[in-house]
GUDOMAR-514110 format. One record per residue: residue number from 1; residue in one letter; x negated, y negated, z negated of N, C-alpha, C in turn. Coordinates in steps of 0.1 Angstrom, whole numbers. Each point is the difference from the previous one (the first is absolute). Layout:
! residues N
     n   res   neast   nnorth     nup   caeast   canorth    caup   ceast   cnorth     cup
   NUM     a       X        Y       Z        X         Y       Z       X        Y       Z
...
END
This chain:
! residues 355
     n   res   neast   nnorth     nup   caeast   canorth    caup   ceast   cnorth     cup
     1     x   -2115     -816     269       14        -5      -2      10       12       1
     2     x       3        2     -10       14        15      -3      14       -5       3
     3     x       7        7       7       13         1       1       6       -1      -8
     4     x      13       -8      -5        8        -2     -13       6       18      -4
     5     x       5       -1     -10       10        11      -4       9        1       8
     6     x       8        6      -1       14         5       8       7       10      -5
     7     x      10       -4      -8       11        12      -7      14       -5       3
     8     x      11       11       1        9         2       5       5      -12       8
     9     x     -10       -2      12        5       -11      13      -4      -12      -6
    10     x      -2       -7     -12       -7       -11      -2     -13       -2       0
    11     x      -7      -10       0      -11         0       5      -7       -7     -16
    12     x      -7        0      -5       -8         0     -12     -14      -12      -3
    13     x      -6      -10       0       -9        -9      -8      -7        1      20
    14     x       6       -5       5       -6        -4      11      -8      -12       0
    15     x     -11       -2       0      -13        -6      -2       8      -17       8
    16     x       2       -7      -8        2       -15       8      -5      -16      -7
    17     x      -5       -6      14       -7        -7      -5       7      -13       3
    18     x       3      -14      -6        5       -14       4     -13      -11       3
    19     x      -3       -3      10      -11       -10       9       7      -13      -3
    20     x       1      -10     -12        4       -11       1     -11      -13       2
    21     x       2       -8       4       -7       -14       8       8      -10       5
    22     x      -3      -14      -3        4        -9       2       2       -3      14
    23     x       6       -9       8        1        -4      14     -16        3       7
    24     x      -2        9       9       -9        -5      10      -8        8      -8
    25     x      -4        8      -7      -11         8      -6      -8       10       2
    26     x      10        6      10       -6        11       6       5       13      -1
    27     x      11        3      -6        8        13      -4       3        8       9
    28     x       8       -5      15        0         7       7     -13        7       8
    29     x     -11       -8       2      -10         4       6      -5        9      -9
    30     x      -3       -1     -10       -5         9     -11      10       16       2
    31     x      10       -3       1       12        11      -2      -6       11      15
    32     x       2       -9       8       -8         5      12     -11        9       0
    33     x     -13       -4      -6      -13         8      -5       2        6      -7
    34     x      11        6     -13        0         9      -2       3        9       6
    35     x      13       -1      14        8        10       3     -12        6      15
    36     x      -8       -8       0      -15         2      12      -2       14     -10
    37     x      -5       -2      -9       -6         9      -9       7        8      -9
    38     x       9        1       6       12        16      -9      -8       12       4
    39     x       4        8     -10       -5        11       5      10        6      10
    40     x      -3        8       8        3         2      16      13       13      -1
    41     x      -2        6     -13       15         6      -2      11        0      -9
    42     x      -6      -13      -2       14        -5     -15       8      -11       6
    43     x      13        2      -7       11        -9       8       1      -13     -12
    44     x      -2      -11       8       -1       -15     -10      13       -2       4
    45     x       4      -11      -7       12        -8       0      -1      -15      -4
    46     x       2       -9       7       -2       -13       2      15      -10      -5
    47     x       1       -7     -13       13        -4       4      -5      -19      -3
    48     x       8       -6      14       -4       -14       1       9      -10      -6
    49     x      -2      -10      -4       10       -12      -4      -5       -8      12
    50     x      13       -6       3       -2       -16       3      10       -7      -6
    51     x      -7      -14      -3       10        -8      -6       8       -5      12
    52     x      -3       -3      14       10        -1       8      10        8       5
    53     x       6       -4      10       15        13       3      -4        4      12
    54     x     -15        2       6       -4         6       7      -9        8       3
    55     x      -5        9      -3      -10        12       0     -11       -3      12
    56     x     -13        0     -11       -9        -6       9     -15        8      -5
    57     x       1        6     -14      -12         3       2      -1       16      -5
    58     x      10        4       5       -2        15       2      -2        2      15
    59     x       5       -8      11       -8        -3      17     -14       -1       0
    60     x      -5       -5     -12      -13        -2       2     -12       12      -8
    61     x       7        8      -2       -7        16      -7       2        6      11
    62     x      -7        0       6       -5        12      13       6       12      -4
    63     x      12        4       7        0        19      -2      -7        6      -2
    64     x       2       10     -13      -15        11      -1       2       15      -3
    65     x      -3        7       4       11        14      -1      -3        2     -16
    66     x       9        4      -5        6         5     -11      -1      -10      -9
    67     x       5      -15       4        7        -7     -13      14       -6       8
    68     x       6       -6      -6       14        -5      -1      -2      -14      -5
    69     x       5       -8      10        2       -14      -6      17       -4       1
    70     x       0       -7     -18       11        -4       9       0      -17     -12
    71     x      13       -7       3       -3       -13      -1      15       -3      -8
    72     x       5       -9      -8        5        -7      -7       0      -15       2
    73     x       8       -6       8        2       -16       5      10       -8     -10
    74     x      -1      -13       5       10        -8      -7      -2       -1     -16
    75     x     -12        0      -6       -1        -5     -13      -9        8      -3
    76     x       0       -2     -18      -14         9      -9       0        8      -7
    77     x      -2       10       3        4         8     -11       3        1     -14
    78     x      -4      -10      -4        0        -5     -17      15       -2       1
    79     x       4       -7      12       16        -7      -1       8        0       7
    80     x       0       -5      11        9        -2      10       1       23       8
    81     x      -8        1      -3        0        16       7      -3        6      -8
    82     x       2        0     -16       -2        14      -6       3       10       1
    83     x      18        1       7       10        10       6      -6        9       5
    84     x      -7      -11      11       -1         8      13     -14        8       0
    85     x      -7       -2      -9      -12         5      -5      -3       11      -6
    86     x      14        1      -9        0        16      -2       7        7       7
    87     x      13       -2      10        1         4       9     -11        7       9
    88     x      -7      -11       7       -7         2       7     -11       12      -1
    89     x      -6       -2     -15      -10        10      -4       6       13      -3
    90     x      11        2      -6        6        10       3       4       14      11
    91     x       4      -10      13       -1         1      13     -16        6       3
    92     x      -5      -11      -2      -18         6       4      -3       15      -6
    93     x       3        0     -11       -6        13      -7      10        9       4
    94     x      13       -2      -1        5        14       6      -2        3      16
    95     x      -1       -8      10       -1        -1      14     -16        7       5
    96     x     -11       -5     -10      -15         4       3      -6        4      -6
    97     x       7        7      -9       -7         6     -11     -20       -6      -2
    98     x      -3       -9      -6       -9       -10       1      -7        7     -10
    99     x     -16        0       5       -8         6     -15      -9      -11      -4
   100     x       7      -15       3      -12       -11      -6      12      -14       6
   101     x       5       -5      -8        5        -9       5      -5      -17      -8
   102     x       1      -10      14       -9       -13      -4      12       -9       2
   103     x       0      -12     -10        8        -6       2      -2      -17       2
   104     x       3       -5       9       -7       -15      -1      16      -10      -2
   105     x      -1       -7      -9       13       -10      -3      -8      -15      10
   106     x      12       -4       3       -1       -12       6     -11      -13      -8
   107     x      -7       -4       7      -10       -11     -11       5       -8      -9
   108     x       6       -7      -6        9        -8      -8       8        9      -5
   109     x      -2       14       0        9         9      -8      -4        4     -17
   110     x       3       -2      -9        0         3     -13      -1       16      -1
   111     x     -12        5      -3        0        14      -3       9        5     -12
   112     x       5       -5     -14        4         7     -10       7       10       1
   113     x      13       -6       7        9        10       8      -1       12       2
   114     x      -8       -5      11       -6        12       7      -5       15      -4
   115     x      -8       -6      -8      -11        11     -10      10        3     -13
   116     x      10      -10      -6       12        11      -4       8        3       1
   117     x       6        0      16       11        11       8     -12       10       0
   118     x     -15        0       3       -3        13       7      -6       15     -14
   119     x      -1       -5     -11       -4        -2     -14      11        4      -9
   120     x      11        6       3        9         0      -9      13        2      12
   121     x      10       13     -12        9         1       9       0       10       9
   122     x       7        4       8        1        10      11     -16        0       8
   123     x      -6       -9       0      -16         4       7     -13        0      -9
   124     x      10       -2     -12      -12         3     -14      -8       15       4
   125     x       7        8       7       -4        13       1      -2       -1      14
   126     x       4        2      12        0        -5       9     -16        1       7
   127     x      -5      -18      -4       -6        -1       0     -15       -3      -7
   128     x     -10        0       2      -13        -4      -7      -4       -7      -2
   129     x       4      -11      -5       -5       -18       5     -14       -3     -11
   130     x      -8       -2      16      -12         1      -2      -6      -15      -5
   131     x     -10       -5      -4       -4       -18       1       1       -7       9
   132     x       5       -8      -3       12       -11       9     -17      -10       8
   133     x      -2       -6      11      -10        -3       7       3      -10       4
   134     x     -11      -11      -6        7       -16       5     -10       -4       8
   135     x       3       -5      11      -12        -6      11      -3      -14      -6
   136     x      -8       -7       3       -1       -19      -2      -8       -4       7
   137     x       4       -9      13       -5        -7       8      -7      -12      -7
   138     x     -15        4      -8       -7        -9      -8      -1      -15       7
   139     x       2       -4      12       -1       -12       6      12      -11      -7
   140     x      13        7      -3        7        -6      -8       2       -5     -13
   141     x     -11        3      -7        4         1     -12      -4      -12      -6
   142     x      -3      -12      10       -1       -15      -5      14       -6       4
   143     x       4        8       8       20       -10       4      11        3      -9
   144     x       3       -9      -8        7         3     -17      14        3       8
   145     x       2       -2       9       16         9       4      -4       12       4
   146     x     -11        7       1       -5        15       0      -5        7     -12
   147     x      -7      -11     -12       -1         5     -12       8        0      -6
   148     x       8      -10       1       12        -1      -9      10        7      -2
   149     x       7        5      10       12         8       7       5       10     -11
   150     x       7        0      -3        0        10      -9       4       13       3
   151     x       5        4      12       -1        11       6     -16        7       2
   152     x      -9       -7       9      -14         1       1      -9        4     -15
   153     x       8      -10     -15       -7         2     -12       3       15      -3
   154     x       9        5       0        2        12      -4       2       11       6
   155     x      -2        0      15       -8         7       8     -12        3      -4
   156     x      -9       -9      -4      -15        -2      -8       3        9     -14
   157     x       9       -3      -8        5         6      -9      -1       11      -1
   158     x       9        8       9        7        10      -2     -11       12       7
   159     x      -8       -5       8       -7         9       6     -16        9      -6
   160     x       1       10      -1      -12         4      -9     -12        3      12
   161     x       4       -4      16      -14         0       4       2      -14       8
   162     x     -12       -6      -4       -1       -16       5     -10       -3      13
   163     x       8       -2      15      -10         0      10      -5       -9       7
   164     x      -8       -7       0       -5       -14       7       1        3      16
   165     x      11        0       8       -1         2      15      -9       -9       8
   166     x       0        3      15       -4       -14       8     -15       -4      -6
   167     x     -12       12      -7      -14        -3      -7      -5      -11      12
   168     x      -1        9      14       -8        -8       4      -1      -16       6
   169     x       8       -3      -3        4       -11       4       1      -13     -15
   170     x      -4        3     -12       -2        -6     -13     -13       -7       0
   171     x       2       -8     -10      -15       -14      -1      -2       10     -16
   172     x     -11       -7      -3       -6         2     -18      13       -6      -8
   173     x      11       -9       4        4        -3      -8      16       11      -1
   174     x       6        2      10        8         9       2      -2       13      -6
   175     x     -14        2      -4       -4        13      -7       2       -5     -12
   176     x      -3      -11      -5       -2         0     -13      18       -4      -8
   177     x       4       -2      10       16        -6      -8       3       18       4
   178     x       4        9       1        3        14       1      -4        3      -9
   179     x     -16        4       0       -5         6     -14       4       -9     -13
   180     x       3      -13      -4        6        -6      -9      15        7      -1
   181     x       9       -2      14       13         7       2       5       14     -10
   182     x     -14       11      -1        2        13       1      -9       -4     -20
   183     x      -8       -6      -2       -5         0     -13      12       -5      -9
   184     x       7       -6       4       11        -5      -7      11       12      -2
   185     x      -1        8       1       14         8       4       2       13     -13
   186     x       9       -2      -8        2        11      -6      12        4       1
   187     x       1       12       2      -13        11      -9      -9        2      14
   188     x     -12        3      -5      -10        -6      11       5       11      14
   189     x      -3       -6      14        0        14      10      -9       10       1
   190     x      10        9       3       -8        13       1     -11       -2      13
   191     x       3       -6      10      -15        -2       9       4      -17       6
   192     x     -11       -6       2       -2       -16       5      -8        3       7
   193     x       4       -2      15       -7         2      13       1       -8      13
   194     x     -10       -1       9        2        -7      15       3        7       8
   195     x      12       -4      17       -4        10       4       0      -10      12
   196     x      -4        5      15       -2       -10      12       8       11      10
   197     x      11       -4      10        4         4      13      12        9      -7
   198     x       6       -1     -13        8        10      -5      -4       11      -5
   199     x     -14        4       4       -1         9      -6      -3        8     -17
   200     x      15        2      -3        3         5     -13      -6       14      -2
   201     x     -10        4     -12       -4        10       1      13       16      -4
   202     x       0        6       6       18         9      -2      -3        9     -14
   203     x     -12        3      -8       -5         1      -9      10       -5     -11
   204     x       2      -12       3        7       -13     -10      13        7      -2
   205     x      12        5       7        9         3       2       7        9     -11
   206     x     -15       10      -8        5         8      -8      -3       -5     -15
   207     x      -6      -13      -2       -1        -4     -15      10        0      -7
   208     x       4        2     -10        9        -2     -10       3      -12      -4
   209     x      19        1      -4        6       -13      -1      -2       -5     -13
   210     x      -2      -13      -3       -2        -2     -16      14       -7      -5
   211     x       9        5      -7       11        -5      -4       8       -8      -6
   212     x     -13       -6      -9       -1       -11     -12      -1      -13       8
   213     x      -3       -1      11       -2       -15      10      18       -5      -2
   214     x      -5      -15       1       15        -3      -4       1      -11       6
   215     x       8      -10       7        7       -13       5       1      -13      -5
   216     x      -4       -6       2        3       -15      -3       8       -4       8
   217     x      10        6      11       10       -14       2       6       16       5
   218     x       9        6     -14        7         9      12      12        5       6
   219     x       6      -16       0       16        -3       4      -6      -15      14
   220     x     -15        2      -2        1        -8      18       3        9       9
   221     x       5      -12       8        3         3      18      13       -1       3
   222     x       5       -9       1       14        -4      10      -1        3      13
   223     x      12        0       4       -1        -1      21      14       -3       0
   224     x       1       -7      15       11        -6       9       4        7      10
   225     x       1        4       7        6         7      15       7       -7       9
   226     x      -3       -1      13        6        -8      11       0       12      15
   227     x       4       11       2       15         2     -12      -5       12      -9
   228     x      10        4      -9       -2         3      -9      -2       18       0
   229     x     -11       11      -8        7        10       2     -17        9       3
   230     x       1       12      -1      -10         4       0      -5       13       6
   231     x      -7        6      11        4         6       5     -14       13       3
   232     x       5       12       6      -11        14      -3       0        6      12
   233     x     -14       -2      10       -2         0       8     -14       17       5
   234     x       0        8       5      -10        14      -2      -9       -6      14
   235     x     -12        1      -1       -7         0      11     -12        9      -2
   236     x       3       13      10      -10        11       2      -9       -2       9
   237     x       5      -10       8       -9         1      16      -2       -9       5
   238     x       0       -8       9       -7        -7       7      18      -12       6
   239     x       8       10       1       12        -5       0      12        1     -12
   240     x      10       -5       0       10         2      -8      13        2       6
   241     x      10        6      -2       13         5       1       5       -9       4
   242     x       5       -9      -7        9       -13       2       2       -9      10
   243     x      12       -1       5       -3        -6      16       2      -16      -5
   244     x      -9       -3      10        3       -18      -4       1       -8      17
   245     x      10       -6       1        4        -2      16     -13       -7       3
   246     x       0        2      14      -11       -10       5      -2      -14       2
   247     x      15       -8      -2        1       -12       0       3       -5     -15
   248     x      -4        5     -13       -1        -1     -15     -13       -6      -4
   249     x       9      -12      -3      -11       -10      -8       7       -4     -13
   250     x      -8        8     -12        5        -1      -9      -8      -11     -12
   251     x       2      -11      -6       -9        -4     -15       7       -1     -13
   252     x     -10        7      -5        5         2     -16     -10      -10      -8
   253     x       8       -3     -11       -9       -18     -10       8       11     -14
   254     x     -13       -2      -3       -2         6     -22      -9      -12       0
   255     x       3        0     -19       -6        -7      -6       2        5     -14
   256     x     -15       -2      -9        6         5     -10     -15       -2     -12
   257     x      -5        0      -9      -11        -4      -7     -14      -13       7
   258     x       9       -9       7       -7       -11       4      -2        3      13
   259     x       2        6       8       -8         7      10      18        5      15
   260     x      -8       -7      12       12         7       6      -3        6      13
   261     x      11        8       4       -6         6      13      10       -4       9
   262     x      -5        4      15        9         4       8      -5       13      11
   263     x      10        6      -1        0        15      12      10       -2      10
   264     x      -8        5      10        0         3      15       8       10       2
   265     x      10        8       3        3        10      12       2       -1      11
   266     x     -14        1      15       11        -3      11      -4       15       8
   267     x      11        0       9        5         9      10     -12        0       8
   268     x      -1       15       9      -14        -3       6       2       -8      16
   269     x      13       -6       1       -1        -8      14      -9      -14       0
   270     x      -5        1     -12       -7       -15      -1     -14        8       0
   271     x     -11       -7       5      -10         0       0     -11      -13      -2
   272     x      -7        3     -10       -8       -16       2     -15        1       5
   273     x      -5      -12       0      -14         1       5      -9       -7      -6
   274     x     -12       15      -2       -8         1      -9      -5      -10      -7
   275     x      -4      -12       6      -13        -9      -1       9      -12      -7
   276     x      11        0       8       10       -11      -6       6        3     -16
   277     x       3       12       2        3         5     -14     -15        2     -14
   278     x      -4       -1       9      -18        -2     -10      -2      -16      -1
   279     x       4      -10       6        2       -11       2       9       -9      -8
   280     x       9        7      -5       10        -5     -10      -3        7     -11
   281     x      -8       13      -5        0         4     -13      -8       -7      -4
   282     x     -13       -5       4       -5        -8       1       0      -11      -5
   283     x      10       -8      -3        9       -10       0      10       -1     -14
   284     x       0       10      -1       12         8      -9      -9        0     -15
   285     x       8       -7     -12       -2         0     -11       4       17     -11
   286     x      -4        2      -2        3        13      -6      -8       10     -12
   287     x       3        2      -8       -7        11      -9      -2       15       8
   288     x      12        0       2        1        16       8       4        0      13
   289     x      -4        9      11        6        -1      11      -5       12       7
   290     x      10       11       6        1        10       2      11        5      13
   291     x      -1        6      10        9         6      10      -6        5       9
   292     x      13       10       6       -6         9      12       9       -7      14
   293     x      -7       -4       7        5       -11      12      -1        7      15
   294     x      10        1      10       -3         1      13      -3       -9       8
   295     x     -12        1       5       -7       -13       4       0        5      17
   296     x      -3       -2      12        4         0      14     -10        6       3
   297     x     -12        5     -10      -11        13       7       0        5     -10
   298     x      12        0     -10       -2        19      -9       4       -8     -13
   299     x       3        8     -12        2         0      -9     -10       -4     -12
   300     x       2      -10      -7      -13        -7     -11       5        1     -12
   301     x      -9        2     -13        5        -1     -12     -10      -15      -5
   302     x      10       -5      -9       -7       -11      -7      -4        3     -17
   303     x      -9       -3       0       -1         0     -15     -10       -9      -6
   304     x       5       -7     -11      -10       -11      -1       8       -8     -13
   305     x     -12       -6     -10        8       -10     -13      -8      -13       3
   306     x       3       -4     -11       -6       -16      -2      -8       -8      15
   307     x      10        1      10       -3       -10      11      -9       10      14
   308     x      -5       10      -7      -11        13       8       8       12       4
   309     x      -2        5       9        7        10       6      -6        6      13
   310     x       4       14       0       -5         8      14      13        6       9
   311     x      -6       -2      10        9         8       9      -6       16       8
   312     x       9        7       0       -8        13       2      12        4      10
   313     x       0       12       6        9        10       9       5        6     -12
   314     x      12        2       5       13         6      -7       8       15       9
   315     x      -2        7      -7       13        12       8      14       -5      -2
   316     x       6       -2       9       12        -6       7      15        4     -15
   317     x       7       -8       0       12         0     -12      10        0      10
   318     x      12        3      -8       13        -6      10       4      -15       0
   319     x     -11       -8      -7        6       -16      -1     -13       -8      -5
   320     x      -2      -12       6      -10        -5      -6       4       -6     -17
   321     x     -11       -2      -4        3        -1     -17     -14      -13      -7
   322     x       7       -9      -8       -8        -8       0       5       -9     -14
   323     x     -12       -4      -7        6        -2     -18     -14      -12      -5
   324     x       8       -9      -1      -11        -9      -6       5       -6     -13
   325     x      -8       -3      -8        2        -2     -14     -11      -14     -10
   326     x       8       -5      -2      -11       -13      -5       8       -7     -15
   327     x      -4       -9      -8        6        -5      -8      13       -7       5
   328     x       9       -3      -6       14        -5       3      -4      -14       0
   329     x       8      -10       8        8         9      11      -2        2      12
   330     x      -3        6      10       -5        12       8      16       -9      10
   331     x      -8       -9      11       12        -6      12       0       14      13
   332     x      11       10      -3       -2        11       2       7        3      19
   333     x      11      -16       0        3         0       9     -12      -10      11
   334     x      -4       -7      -4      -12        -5       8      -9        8       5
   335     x      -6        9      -8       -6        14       1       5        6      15
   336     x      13       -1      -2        6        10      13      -1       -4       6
   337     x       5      -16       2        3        -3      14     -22        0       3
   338     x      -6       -5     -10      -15         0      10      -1       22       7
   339     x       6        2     -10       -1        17       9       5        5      12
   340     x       6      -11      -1        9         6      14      -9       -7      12
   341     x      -4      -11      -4       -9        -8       9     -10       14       6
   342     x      -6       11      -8       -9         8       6       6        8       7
   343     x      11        3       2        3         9       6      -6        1      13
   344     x       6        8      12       -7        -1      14       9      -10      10
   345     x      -4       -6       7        3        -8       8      11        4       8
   346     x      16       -5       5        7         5       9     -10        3      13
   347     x       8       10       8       -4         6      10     -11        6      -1
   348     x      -7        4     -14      -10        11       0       9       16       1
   349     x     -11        8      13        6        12       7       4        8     -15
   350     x      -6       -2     -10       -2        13     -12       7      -10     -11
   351     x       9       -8       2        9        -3      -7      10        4      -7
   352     x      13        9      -5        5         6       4      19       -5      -3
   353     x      -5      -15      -7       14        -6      -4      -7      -16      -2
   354     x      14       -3       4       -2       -16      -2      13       -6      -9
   355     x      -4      -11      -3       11        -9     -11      10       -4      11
END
C-alpha cells in the first residue's frame, strides 16, 4: 500500500474506501478488523456518521496508533450533514495527512451522494475512490421492510463489492437468498463473498471503482430532527475535549426514512448497574443499539442489532453515550424513564450525583 502524491501542500488520489450496510450489519466491527490489520506505519483515517446527535461509534474503535477517527452526528450524509461532511473531511486530510482513508455513512444512509461529492469536484483529485463495499446481514433478507428499503436497495446497487456478513450464524436458506441477492445485480460485482466476526479481507480495499452502477431511488431519504442541526465531533483517544457537566442528562429523538432513534448524553455523575442495564436491553425493541456507559465497576460498551447485543469494557469517555434505533415510532421518552430505573441506587458510596 503506497503513499498518495503530494504536490505543492496538497495531497493527491489518497486511496479511500465507503463501507455501506444496512442497520445492524456489521460495518463498524468490520471497520475495526481492518484497522487490527493496518500496516503498522501508515496513517488511516476513519470518518463516522451517525444518524443520531450523539457520537457513539467512533467510542467503540479502540485507539490504534497511527489512525485518526473522527465522527459526523445529527443526520446522513446524503442529507441532513452533507455540509458537515466536507467540512469535516477536509479537516481530516489537512490535520493528518491520511495515506488511506475509510468511510462508514450511517445505515439508512443513501450512498449516491456520497460517492459523487467524493468523485468529482475539489476531491476528484484529492482523492482515489476506490469500490464502494456493501456488507448484508443475509438473515434479513426475508423481512420486506429490509429488502424493500430503498436506501438498503441501492446500497446493493451502488456497491461493486457485495458482502454476506454475520456467515456464521446463516441456515442453507440465508445462503441462498444472498447468492440470488448478488446474481441479480448489474453490472455484475466485482467480488460476492462471506465473511464471519468482521473479518473483511484489507486486500478488498484496493479494487477498483466501477462507475457505470447507477440508482433506483436517488432522491430517497427524508429526515426530521428533534432538535434540529448537525454536528463534527474528532476522537483520537480514548477521551474527548468537550466538557459535559456531571449532572447532564441529555435526549435527542430523529426520525427519518421509517425508522427512529433516540440518543443519550449523560454526565459522568450518573452511574448505572451492569446487570440491570442488561436487563432492560433485553427488553428493548430495536434494530440498532449502541453506547459507551459508566456502569459502578468500570466502563462498558454496547453493541448489538436486531434484539442481540454484547457488552464488553470500554476505556472511559467524558460522558456516558447511548443510541437506540428501531422502526418509528420509537416511545423514546418511556425508553428513558426505564433507563433511569438502572441507574445506581441512592446512597451507593461510588455514586457521584443524585436527582
Amino acid at each position: 500500500m503506497n503513499a498518495p502524491a503530494r504536490s505543492h501542500g496538497k495531497f493527491h488520489h489518497i486511496p479511500t474506501t465507503i463501507i455501506t450496510g444496512f442497520l445492524g450489519a456489521g460495518k463498524t466491527t468490520a471497520i475495526s478488523h481492518l484497522l487490527n490489520h493496518k500496516p503498522a506505519k501508515e496513517r488511516w483515517a476513519v470518518l463516522v456518521n451517525e444518524f443520531g446527535q450523539v457520537g457513539v461509534d467512533a467510542s467503540l474503535l479502540s485507539p490504534r496508533s497511527e489512525v485518526s477517527i473522527r465522527e459526523i452526528s445529527g443526520g446522513c450524509l446524503c442529507c441532513t450533514a452533507g455540509a458537515s461532511f466536507e467540512a469535516a473531511l477536509n479537516r481530516l486530510i489537512r490535520d493528518t495527512s491520511p495515506q488511506r482513508i475509510l468511510i462508514e455513512p450511517t445505515g439508512i444512509g443513501h450512498p449516491l451522494k456520497i460517492i459523487r461529492t467524493l468523485s468529482s469536484g475539489y476531491f476528484q483529485d484529492v482523492l482515489d475512490l476506490k469500490a464502494t463495499i456493501c456488507l448484508v446481514d443475509a438473515r434479513k433478507l426475508g423481512d420486506v421492510r429490509y429488502r424493500e428499503h430503498p436506501s438498503f436497495q441501492d446500497q446493493v446497487n451502488l456497491a461493486d463489492l457485495l458482502i454476506a456478513s454475520k456467515a456464521d450464524c446463516y441456515t442453507a436458506p440465508d445462503r441462498t437468498a444472498f447468492l440470488n441477492l448478488a446474481a441479480a445485480a448489474q453490472p455484475p460485482k466485482a467480488v460476492v463473498s462471506e465473511i464471519s466476526f468482521g473479518q473483511l479481507d484489507p486486500l478488498l480495499l484496493d479494487y477498483p471503482r466501477n462507475g457505470s452502477r447507477s440508482a433506483d431511488f436517488p432522491d430517497a431519504h427524508t429526515r426530521k430532527n428533534e432538535p434540529s442541526g448537525s454536528s463534527f465531533s474528532q476522537n483520537t483517544g480514548p477521551t474527548e475535549a468537550e466538557p459535559v457537566r456531571p449532572d447532564s442528562w441529555t435526549l435527542h429523538k430523529s426520525s427519518g426514512s421509517g425508522y427512529s432513534s433516540g440518543s443519550w448524553l449523560i454526565g459522568t455523575g450518573y452511574r448505572f448497574r451492569q446487570t440491570a442495564l442488561a436487563t432492560l436491553l433485553n427488553t428493548l425493541p430495536f434494530e440498532r443499539v449502541k453506547g459507551v456507559m459508566q456502569c459502578r465497576d468500570g466502563w462498558m460498551s454496547i453493541n448489538g442489532g436486531e434484539g442481540q447485543f454484547t457488552l464488553s469494557s470500554s476505556a472511559p469517555l467524558n460522558s456516558s453515550r447511548f443510541e437506540i434505533m428501531g422502526p418509528a415510532p420509537l416511545y423514546c421518552d418511556e425508553i428513558d424513564r426505564q433507563l433511569r430505573n438502572t441507574l445506581c441506587l441512592r446512597g451507593d458510596e461510588r455514586r457521584d450525583f443524585e436527582f
